[in-house]
N, C-alpha and C positions, 0 to 999 in steps of 0.2 A: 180372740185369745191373744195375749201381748205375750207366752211363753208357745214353743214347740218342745216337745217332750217326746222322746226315742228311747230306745233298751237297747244294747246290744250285750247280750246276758248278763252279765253283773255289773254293767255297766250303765248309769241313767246318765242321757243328754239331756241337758238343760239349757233351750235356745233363746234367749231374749229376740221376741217378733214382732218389731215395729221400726223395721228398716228403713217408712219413710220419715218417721223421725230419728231417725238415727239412734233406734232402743234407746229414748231417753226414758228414763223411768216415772212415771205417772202413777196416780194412787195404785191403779189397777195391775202392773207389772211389778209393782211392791208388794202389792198381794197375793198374787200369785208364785210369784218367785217364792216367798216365807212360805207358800201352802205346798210346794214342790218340793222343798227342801225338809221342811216337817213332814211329809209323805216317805221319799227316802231315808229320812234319818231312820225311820220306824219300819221299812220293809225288809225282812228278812233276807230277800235274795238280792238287794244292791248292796255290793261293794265297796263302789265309788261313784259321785256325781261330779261329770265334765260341764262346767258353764262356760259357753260362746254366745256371738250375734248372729242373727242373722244378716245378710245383706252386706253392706262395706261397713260397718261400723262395729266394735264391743258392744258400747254403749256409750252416747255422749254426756251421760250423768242427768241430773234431777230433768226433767219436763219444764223450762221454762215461764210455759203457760199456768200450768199448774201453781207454781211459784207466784206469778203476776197474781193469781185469782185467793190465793191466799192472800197475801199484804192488801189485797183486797176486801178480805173477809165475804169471802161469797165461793172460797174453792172447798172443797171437803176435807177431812181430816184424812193427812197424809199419813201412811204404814209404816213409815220410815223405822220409828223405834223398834217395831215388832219382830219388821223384817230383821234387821242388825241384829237383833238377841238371838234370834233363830240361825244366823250368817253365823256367829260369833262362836255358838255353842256348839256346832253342827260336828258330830261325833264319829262320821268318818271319813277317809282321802277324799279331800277336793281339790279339784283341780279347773285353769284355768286356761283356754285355750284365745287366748287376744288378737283376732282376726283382724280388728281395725283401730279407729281412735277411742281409747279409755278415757273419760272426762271426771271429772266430780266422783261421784258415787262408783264409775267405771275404771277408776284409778283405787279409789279410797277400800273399794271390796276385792282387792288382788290379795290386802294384806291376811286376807282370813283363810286367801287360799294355801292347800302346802305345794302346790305346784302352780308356775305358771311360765306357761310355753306362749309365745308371741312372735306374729307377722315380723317379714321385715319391712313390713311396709305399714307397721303401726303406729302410733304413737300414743304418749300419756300428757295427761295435764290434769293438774288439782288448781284452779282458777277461782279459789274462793277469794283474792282479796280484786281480783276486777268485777268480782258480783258485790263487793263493799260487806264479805260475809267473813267468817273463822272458820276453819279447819271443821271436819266432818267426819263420823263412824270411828270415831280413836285415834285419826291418823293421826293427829298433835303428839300422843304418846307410841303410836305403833312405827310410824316412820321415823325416827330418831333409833331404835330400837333396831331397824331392820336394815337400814342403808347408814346410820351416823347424823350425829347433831347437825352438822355443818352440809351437806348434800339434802337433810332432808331442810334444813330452814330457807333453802333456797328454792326448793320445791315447794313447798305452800306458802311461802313471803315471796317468791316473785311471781308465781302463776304462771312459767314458760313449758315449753314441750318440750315434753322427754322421748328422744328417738328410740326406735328400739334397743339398741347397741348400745346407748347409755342404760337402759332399762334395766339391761342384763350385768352390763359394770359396774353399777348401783346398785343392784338387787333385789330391784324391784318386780323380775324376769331371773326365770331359771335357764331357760333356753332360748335362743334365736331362730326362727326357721323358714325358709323359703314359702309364699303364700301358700303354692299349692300344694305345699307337703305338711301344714300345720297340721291339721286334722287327722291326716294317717296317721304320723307320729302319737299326737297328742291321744287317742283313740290308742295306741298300741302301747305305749306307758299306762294307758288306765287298763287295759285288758293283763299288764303284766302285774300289776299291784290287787287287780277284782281277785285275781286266782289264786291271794293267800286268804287265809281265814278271817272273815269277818271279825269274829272276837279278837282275833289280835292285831290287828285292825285298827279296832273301837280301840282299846286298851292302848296302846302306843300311841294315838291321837290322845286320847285321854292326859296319856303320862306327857307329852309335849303341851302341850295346854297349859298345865299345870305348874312347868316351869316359870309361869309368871306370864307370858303372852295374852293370857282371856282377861287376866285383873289388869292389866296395863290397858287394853282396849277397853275396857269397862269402865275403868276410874277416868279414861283421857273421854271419853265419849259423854259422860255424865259432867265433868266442866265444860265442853261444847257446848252443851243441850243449852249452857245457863247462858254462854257468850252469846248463841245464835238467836237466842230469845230477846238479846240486847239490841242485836246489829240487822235482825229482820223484819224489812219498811222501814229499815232506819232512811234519812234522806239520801245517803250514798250506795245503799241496796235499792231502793228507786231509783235513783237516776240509772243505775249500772242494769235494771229489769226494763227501763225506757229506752235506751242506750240501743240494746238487744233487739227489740222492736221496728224499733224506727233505723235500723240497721246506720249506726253513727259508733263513733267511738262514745264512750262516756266522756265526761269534765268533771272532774273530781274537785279539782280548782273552786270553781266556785262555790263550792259548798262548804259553809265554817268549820273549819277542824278535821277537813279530811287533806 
């Protein structure tokens, strides 16, 4: 199973379990994740759903292999979309608790969350222009939105790490916390938000939704789908999935027009 799944009464944990990949997401952890969260959205007695990692990581974002065996044409049809729609619309408090390093997908799905509490010993990175790829899950439209034009264009046009304590100066983090107090914490805000009413809940997620955050992630995610249909197996996403592999930096250089 690539999720661990807990209750602590109106509270669902939701663990990404594949620490020794460092929870990178593979079709099957896309899958399950979307069937976890469409399970919650629909059970009467949860409140709110906590997503963490297990092991030292969040999540290091998409499965690399996975990726290689696509531009392949020989890996299976990724969840990706399904998952996101499901992340995007998910109709009550969710909250994030960022145990280790957020990458790709581990960065890009904070912005769905309304809370996110983070290690001090984690970090972020949205690394799509060293995989030779565009921006991911809305962030093109959500992060300009949440942190500023100018902080987020440096975050997915340079692909550097975001320490925690920028995270939270940024905005991209609601709180900072000592490693082994994330979880009590984080667990103690969600048991203080399960213990008001559901319906008003829903309806105040609803009503912030609506202030434009779900069409901004919508309309920014559907111009990606077109860009990354462009730039994936392009020769500078090969080299950058070679690169990865054969553990070298990339050369971008030699390739015409990158």
């Amino acid at each position: 199973m690539a999720l661990i799944i807990k209750e602590f009464g109106r509270v669902r944990l939701i663990e990404f379990n594949r620490p020794e990949q460092l929870n990178a997401f593979n079709c099957q952890q896309f899958a399950e994740t979307r069937e976890a969260l469409s399970a919650a959205q629909v059970d009467p007695n949860i409140a709110v759903v906590v997503l963490t990692g297990a092991g030292k990581a969040f999540s290091s974002g998409a499965d690399l292999e996975d990726m290689r065996r696509k531009t392949e044409g020989t890996g299976e049809s990724v969840d990706f979309p399904e998952f996101l729609a499901v992340l995007a619309a998910f109709n009550k408090p969710l909250i994030a608790a960022v145990n280790g390093v957020g990458v790709g997908i581990g960065m890009t799905l904070l912005a769905y969350c309304d809370l996110v509490l983070i290690s001090e010993k984690a970090r972020l990175r949205a690394p799509f222009p060293q995989l030779g790829l565009a921006p991911e899950a809305g962030s093109s439209g959500l992060f300009p939105q949440q942190v500023g034009w100018q902080n987020a264009a440096y975050v997915l046009m340079s692909g550097d790490w975001i320490t925690s304590d920028e995270a939270v100066g940024l905005g991209f983090a609601w709180r900072m916390l000592a490693p082994e107090e994330l979880m009590g914490e984080t667990m103690k805000i969600a048991a203080k938000v399960a213990a008001n009413p559901i319906s008003s809940l829903v309806e105040t997620k609803a009503l912030m939704l609506e202030s434009g955050k779900y069409e901004v992630g919508r309309r920014a995610h559907g111009r990606e789908v077109e860009a990354y249909t462009r730039l994936m197996g392009s020769p500078a996403n090969q080299e950058a999935i070679d690169a990865f592999f054969n553990k070298r930096l990339p050369d971008f250089e030699k390739i015409d027009g990158c």
